[in-house]
Biopython code that builds the backbone (N, CA, C, O; Angstrom):
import numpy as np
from Bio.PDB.StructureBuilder import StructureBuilder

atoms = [
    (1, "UNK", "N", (-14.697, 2.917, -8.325)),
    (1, "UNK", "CA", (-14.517, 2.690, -6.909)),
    (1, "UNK", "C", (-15.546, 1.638, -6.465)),
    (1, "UNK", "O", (-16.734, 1.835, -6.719)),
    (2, "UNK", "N", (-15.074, 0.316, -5.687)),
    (2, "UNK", "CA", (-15.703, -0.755, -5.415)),
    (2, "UNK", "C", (-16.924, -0.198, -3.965)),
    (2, "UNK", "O", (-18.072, -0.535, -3.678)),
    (3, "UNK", "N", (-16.086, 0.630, -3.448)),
    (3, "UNK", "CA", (-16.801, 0.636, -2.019)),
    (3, "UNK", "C", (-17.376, 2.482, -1.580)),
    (3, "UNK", "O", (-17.198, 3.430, -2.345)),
    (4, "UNK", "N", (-17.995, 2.576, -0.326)),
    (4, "UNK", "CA", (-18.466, 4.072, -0.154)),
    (4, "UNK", "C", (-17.272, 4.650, 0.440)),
    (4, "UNK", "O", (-17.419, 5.216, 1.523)),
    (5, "UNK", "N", (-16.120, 4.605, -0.081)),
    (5, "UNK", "CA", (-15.264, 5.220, 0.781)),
    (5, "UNK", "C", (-14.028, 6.615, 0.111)),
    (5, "UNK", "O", (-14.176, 6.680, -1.110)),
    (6, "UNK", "N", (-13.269, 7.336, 0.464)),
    (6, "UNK", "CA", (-12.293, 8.093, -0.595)),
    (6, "UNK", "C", (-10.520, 7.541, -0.768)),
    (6, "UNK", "O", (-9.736, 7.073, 0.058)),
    (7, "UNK", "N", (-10.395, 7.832, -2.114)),
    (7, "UNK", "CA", (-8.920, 7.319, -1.969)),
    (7, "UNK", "C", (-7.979, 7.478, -0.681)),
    (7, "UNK", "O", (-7.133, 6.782, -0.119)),
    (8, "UNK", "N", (-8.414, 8.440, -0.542)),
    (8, "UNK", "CA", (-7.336, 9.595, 0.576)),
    (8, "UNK", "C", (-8.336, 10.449, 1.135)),
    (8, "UNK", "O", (-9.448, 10.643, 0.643)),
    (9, "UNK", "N", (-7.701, 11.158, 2.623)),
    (9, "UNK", "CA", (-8.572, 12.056, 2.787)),
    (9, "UNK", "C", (-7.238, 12.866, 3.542)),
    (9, "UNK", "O", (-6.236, 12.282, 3.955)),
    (10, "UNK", "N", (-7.491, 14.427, 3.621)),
    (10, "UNK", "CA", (-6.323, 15.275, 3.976)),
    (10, "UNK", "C", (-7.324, 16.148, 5.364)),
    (10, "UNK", "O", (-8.335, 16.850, 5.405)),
    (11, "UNK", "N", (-6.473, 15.675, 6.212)),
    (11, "UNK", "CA", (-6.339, 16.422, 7.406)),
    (11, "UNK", "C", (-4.863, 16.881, 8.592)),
    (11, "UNK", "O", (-3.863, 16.257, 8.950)),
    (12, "UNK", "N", (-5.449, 18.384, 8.923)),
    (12, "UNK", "CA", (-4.489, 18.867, 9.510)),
    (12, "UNK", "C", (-3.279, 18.660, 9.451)),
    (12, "UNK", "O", (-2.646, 18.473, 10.491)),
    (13, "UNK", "N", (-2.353, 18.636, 7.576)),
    (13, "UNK", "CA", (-1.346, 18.475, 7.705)),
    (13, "UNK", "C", (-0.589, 17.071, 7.096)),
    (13, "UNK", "O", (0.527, 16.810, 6.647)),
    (14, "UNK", "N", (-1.793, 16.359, 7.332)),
    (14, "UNK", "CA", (-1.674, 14.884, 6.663)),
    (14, "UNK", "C", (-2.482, 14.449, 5.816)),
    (14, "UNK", "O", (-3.500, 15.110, 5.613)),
    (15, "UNK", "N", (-2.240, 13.125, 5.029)),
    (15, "UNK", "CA", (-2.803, 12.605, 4.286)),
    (15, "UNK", "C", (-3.057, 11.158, 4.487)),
    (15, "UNK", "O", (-2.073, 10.559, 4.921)),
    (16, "UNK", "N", (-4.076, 10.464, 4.294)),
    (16, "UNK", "CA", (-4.604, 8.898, 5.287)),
    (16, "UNK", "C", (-5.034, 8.541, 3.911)),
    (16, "UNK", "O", (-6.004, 9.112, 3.412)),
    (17, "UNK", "N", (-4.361, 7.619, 3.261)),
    (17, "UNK", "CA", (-4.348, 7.037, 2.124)),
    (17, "UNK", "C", (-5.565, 5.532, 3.055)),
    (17, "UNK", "O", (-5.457, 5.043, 4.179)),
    (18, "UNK", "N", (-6.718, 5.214, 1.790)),
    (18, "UNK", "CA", (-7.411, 4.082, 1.839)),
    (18, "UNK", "C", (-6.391, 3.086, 1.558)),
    (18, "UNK", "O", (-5.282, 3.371, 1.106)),
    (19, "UNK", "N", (-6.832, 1.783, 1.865)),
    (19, "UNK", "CA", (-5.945, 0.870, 1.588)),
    (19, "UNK", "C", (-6.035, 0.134, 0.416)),
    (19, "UNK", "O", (-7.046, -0.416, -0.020)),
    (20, "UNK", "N", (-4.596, 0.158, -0.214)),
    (20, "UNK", "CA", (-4.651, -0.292, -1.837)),
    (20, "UNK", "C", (-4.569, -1.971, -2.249)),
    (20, "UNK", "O", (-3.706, -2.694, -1.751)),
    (21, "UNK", "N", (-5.122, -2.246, -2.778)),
    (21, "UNK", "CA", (-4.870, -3.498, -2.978)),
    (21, "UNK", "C", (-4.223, -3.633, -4.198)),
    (21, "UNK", "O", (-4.261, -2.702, -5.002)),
    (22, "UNK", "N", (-3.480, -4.937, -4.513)),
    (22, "UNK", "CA", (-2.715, -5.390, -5.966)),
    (22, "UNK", "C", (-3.593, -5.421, -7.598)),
    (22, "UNK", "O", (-3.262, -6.001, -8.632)),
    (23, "UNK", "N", (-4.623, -4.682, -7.352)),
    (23, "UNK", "CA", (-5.226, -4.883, -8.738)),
    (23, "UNK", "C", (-4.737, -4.408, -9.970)),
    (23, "UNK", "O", (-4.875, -3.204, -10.190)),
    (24, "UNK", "N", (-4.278, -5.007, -10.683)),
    (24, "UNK", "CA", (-3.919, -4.393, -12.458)),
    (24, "UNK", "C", (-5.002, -3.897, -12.927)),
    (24, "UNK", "O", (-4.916, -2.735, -13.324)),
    (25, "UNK", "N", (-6.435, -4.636, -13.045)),
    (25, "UNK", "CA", (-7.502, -4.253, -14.106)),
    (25, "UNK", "C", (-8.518, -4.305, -12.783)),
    (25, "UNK", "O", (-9.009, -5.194, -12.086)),
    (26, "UNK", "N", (-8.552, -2.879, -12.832)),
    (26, "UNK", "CA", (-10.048, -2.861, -11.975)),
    (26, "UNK", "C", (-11.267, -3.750, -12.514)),
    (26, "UNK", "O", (-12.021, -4.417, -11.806)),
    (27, "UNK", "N", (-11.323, -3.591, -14.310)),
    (27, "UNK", "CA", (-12.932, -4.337, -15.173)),
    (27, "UNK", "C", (-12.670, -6.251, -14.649)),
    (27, "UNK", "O", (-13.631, -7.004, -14.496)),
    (28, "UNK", "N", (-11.456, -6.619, -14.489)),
    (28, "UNK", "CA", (-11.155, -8.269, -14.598)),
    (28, "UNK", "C", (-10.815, -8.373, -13.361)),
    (28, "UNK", "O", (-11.059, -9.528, -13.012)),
    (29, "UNK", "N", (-10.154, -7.463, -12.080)),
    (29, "UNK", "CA", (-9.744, -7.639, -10.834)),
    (29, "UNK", "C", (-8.847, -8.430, -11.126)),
    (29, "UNK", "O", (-8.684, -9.199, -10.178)),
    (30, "UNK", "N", (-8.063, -8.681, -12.089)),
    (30, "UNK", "CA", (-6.955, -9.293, -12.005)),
    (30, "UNK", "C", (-5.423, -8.567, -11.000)),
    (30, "UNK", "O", (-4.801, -7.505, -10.966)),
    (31, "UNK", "N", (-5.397, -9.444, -10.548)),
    (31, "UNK", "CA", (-4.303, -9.465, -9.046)),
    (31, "UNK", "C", (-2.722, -10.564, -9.955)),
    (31, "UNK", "O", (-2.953, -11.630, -10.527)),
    (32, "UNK", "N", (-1.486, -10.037, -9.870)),
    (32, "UNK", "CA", (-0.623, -11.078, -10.163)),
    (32, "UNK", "C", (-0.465, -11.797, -8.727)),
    (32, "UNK", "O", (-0.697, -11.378, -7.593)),
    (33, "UNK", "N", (-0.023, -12.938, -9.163)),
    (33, "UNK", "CA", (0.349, -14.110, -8.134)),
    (33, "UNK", "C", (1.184, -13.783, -7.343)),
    (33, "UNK", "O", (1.008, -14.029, -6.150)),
    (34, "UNK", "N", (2.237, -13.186, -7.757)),
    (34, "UNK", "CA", (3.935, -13.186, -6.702)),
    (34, "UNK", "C", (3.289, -12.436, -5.596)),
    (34, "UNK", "O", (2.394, -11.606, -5.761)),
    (35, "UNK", "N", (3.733, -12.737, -4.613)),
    (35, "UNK", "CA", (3.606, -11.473, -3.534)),
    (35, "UNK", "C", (4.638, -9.977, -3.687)),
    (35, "UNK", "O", (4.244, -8.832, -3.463)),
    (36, "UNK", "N", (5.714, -10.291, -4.028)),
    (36, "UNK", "CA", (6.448, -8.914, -4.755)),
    (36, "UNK", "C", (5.800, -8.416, -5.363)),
    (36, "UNK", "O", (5.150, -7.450, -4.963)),
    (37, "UNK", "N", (5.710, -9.020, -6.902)),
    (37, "UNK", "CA", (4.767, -8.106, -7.393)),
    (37, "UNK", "C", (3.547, -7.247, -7.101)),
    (37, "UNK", "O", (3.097, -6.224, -7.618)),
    (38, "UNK", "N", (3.198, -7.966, -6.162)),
    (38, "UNK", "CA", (1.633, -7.220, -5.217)),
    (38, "UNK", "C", (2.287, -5.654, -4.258)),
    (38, "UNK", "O", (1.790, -4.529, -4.301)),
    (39, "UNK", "N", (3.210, -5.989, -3.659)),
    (39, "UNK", "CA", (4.113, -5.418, -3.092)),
    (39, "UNK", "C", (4.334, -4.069, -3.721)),
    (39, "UNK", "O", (3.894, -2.975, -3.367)),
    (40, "UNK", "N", (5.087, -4.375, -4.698)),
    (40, "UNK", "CA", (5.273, -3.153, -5.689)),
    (40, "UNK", "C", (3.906, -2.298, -5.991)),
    (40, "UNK", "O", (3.812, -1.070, -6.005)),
    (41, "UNK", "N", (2.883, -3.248, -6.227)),
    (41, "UNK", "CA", (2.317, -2.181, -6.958)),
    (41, "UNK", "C", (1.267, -1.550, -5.972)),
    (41, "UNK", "O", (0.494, -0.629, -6.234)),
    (42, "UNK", "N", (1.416, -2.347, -4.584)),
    (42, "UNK", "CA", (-0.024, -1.215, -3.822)),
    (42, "UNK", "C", (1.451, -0.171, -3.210)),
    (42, "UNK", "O", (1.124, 0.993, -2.978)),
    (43, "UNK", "N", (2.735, -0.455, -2.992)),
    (43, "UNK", "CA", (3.323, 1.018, -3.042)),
    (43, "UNK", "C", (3.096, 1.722, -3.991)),
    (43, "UNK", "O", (2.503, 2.779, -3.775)),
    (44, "UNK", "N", (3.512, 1.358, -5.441)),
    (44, "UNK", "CA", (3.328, 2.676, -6.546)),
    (44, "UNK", "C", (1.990, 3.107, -6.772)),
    (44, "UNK", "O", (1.767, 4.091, -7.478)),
    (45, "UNK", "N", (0.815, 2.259, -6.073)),
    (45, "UNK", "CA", (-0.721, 2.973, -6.103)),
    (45, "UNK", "C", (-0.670, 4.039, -4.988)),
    (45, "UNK", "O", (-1.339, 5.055, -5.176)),
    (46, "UNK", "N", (0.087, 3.921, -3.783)),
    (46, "UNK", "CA", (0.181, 4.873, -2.728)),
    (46, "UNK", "C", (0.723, 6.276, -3.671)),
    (46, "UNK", "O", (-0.073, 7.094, -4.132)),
    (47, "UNK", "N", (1.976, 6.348, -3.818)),
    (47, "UNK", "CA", (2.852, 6.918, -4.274)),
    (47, "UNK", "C", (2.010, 7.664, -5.227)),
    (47, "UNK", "O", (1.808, 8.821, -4.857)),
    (48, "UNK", "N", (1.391, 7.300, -6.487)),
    (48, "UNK", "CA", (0.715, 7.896, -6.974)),
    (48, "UNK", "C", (-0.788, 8.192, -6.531)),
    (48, "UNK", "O", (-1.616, 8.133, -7.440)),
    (49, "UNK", "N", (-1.246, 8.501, -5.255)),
    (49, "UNK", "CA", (-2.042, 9.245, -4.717)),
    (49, "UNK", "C", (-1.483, 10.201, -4.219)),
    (49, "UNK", "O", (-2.213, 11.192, -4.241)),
    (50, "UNK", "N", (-0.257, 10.419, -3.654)),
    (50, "UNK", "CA", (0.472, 11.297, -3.195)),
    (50, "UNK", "C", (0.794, 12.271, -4.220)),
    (50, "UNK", "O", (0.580, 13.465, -4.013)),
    (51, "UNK", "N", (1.339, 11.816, -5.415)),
    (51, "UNK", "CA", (1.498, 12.448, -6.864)),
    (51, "UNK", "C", (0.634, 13.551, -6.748)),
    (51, "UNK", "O", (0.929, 14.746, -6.720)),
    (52, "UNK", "N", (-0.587, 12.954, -6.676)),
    (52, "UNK", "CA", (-1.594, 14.149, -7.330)),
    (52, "UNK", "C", (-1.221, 15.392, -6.157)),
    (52, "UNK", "O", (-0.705, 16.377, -6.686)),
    (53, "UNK", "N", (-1.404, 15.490, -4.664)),
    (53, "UNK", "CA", (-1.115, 16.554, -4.501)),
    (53, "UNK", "C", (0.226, 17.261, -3.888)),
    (53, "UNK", "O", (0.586, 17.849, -2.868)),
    (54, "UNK", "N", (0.852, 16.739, -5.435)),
    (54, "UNK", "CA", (2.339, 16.990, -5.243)),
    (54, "UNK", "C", (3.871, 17.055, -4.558)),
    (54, "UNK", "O", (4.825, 17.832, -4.548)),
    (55, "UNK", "N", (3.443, 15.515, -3.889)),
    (55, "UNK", "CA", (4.038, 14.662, -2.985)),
    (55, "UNK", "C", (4.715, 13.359, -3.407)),
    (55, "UNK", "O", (4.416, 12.906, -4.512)),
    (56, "UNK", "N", (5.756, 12.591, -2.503)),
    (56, "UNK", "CA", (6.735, 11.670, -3.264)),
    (56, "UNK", "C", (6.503, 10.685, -1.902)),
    (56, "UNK", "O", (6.020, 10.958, -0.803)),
    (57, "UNK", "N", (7.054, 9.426, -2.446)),
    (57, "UNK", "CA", (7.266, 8.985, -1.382)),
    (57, "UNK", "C", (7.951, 9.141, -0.034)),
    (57, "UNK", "O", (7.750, 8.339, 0.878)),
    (58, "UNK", "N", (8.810, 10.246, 0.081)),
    (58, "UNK", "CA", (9.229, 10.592, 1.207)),
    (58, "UNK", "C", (8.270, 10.970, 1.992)),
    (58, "UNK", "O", (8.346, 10.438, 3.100)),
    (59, "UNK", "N", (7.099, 11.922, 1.807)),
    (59, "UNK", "CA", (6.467, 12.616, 2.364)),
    (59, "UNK", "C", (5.971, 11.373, 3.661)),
    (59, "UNK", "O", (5.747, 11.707, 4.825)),
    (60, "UNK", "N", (5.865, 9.867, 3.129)),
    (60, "UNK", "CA", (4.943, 9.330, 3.924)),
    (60, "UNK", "C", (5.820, 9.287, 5.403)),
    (60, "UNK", "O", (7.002, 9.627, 5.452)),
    (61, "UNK", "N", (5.165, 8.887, 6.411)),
    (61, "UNK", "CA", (5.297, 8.776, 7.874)),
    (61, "UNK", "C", (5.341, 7.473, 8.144)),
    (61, "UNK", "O", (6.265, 6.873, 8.692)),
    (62, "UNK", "N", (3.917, 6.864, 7.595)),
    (62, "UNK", "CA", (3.634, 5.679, 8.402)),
    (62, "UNK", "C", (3.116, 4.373, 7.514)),
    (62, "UNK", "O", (2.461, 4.764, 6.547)),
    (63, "UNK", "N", (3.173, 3.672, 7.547)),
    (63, "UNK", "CA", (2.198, 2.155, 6.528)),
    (63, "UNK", "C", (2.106, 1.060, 7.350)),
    (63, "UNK", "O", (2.864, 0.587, 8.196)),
    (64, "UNK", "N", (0.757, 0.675, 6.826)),
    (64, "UNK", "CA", (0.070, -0.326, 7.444)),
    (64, "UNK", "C", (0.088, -1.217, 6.536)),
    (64, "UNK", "O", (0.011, -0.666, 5.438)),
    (65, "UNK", "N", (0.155, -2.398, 6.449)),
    (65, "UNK", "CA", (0.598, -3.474, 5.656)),
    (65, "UNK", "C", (-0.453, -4.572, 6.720)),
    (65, "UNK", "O", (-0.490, -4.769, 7.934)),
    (66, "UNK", "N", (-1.314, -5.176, 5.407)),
    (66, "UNK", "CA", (-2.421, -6.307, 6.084)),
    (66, "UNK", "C", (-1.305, -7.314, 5.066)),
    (66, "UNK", "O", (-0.831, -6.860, 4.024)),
    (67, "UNK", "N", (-1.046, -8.503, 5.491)),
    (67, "UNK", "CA", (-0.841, -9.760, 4.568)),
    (67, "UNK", "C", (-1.554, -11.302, 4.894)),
    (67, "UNK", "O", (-2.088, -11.557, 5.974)),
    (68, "UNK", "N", (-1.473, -12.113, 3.941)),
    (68, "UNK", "CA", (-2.390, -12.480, 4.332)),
    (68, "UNK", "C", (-1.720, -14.065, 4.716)),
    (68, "UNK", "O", (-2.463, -14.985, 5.058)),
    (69, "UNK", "N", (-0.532, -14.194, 4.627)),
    (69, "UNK", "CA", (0.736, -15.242, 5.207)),
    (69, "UNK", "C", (1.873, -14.642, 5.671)),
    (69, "UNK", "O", (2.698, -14.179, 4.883)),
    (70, "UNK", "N", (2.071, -14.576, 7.316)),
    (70, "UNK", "CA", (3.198, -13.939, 7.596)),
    (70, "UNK", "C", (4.378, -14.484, 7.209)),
    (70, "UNK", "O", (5.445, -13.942, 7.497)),
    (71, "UNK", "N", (4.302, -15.619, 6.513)),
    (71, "UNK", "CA", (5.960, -16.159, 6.071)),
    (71, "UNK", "C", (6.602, -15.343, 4.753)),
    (71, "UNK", "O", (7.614, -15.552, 4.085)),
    (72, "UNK", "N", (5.782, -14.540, 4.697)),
    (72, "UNK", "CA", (5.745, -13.920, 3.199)),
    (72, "UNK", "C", (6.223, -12.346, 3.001)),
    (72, "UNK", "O", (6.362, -11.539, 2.082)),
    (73, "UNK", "N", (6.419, -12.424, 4.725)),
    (73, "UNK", "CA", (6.729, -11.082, 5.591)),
    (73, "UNK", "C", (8.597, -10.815, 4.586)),
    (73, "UNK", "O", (8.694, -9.771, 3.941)),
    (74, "UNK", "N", (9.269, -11.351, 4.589)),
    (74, "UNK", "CA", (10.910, -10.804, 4.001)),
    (74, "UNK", "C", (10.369, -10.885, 3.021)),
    (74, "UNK", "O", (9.945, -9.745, 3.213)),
    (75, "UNK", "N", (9.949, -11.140, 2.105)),
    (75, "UNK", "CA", (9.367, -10.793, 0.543)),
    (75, "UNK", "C", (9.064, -9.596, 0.679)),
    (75, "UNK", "O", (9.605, -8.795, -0.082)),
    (76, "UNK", "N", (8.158, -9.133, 1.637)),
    (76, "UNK", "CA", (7.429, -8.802, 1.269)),
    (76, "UNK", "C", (8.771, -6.715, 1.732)),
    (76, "UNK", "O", (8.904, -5.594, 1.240)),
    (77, "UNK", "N", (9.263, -7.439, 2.775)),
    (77, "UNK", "CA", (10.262, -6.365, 3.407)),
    (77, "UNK", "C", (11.292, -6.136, 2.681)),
    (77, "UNK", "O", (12.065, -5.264, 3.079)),
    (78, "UNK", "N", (11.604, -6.887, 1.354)),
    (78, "UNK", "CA", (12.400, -6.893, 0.401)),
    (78, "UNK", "C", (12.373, -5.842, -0.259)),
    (78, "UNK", "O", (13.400, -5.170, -0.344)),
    (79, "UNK", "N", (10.598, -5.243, -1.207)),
    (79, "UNK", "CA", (10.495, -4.899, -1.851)),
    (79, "UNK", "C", (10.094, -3.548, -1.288)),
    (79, "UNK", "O", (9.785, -2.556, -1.949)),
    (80, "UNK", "N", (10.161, -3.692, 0.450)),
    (80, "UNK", "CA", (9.893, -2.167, 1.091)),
    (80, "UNK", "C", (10.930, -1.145, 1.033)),
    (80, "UNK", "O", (10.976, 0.070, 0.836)),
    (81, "UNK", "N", (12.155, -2.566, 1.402)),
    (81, "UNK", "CA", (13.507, -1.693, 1.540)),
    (81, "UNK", "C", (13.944, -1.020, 0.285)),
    (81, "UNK", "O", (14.599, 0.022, 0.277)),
    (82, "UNK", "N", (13.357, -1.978, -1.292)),
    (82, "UNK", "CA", (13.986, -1.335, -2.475)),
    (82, "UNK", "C", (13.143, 0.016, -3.007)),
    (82, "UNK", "O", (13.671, 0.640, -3.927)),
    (83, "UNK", "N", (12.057, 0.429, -2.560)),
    (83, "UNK", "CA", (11.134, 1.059, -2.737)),
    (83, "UNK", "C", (11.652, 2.601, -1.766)),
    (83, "UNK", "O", (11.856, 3.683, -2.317)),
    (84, "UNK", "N", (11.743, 2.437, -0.736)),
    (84, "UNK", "CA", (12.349, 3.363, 0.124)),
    (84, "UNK", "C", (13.844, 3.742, 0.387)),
    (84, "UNK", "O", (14.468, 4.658, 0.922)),
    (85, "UNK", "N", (14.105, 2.545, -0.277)),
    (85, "UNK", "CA", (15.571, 3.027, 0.264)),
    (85, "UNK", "C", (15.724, 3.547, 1.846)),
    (85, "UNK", "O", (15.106, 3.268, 2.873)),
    (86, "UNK", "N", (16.807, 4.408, 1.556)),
    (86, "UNK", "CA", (17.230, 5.478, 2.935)),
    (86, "UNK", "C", (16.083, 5.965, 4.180)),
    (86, "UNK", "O", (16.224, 6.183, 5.383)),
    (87, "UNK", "N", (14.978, 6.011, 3.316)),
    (87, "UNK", "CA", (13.480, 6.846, 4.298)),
    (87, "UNK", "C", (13.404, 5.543, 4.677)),
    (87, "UNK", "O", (13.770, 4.515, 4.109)),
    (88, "UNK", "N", (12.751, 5.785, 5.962)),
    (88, "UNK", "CA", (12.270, 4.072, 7.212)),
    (88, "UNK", "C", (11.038, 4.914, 7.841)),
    (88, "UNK", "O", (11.152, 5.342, 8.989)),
    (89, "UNK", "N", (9.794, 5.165, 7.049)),
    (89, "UNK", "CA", (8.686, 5.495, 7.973)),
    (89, "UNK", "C", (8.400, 4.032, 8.939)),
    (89, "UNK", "O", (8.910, 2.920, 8.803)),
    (90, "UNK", "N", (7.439, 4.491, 9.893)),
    (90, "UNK", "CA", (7.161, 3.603, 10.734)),
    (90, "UNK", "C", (6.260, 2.912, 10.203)),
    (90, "UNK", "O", (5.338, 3.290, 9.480)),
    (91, "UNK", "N", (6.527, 1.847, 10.569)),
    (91, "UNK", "CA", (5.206, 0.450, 10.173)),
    (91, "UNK", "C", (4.938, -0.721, 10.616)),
    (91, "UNK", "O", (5.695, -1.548, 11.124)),
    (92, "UNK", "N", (3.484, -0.784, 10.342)),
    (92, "UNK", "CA", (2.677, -1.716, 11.207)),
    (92, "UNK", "C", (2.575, -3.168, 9.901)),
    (92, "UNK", "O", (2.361, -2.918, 8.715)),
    (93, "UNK", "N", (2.745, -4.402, 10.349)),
    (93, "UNK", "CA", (2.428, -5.306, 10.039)),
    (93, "UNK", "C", (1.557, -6.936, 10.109)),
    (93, "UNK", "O", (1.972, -8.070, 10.349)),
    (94, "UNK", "N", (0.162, -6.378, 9.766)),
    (94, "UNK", "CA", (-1.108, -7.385, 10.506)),
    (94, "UNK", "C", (-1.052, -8.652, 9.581)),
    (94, "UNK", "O", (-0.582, -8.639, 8.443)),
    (95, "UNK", "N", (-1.446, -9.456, 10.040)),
    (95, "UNK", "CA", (-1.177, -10.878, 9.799)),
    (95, "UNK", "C", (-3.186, -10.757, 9.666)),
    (95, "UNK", "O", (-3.811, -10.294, 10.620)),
    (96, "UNK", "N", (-3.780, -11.147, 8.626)),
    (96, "UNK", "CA", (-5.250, -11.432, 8.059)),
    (96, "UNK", "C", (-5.283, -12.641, 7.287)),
    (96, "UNK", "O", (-4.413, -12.906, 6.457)),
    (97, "UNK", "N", (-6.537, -13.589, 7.609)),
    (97, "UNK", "CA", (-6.800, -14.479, 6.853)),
    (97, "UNK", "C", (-7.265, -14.112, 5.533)),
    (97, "UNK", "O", (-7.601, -15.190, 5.043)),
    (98, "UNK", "N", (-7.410, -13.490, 4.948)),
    (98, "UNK", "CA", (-8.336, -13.135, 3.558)),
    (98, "UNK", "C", (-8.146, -11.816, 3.368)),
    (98, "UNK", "O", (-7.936, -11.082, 4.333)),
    (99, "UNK", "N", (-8.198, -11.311, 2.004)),
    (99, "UNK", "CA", (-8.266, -9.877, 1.379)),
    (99, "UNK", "C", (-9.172, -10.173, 0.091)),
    (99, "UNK", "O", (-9.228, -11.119, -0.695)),
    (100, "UNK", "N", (-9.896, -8.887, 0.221)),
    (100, "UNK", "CA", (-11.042, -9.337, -1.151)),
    (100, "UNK", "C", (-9.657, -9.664, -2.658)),
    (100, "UNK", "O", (-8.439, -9.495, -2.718)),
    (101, "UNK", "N", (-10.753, -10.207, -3.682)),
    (101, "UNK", "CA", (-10.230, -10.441, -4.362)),
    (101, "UNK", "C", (-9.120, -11.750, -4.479)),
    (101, "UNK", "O", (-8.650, -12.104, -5.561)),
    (102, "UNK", "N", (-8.800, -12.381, -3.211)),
    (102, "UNK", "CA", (-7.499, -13.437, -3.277)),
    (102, "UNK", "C", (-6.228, -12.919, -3.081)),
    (102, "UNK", "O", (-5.179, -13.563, -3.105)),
    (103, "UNK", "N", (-6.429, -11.131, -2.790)),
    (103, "UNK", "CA", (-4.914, -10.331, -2.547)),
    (103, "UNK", "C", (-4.028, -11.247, -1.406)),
    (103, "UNK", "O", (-4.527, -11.907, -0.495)),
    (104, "UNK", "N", (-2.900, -11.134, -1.642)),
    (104, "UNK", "CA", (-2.065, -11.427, -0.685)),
    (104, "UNK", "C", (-1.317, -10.274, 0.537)),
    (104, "UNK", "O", (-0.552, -10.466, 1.482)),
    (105, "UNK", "N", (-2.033, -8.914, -0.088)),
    (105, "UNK", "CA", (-1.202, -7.777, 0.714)),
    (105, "UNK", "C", (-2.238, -6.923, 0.533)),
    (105, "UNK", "O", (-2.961, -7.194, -0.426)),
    (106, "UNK", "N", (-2.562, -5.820, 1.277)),
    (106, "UNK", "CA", (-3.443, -4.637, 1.020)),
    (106, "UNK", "C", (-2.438, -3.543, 1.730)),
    (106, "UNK", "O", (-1.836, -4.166, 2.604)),
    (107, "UNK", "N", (-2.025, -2.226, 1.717)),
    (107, "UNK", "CA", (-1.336, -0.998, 2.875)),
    (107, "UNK", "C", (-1.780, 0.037, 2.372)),
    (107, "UNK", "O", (-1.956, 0.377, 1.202)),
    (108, "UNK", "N", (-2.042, 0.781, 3.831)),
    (108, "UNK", "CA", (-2.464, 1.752, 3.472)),
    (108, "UNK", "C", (-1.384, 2.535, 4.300)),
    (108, "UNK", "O", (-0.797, 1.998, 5.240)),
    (109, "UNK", "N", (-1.139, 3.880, 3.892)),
    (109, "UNK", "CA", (-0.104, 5.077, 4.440)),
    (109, "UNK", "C", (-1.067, 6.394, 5.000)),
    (109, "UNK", "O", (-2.221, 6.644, 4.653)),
    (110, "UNK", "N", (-0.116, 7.234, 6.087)),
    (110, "UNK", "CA", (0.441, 8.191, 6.225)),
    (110, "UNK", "C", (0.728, 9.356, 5.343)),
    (110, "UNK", "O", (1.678, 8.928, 4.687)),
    (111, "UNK", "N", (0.535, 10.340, 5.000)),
    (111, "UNK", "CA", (1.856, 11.023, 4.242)),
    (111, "UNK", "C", (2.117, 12.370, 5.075)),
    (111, "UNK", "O", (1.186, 12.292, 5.876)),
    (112, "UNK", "N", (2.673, 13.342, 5.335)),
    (112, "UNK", "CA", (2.573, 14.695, 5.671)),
    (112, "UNK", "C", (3.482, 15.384, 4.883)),
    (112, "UNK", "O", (4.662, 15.173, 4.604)),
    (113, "UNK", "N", (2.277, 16.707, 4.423)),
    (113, "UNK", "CA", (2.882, 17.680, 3.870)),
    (113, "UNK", "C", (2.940, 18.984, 4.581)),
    (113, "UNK", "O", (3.519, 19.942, 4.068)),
]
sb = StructureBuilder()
sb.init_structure("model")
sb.init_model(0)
sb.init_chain("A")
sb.init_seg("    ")
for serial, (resi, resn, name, xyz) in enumerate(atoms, 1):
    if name == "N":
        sb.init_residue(resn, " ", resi, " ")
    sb.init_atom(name, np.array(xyz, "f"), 0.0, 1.0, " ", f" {name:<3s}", serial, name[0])
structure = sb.get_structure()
């Protein structure tokens, strides 16, 4: 863990996922280029925080999505819609100059169990 903070923290019912960024190798911080690909994988880093306490992606409510070029926004809504399918939690989408590392996307979720 880079920073003083927790993956997740569970209150009253919910779960407030930290925000994930696109890293493959925590030791190299290697990030892939595509913005999809980034896409994909800070959902399946969500998803599998949820895993552990025996939760799916439905459970989530809400996501916050930082990017860091809003033109990059239908890419990026591409890979929300294939990820969710049918479920449409609510979500926020901030437009940021910079994410550590050179990320192009960071989100953090919601979940309730």
């Amino acid at each position: 863990m880079a920073g003083h903070y927790s993956p997740y923290v569970e209150a009253n019912g919910f779960i407030f996922t930290s925000g994930q960024l696109p890293i493959i190798d925590p030791a190299t911080k290697e990030v892939p280029e595509d913005i999809q690909e980034q896409t994909r994988i800070v959902l399946q880093k969500v998803e599998k925080l949820l895993e552990e306490k025996g939760l799916d992606r439905t459970a989530i409510v809400k996501t916050t999505a930082f990017i860091t070029d809003i033109a990059d926004w239908p890419a990026v809504n591409e890979i929300y819609i294939e990820f969710f399918g049918d479920h449409k939690p609510a979500r926020s989408i901030i437009p940021t100059p910079t994410l550590n590392y050179g990320c192009k996307i960071e989100l953090e979720a919601i979940a309730k169990y």
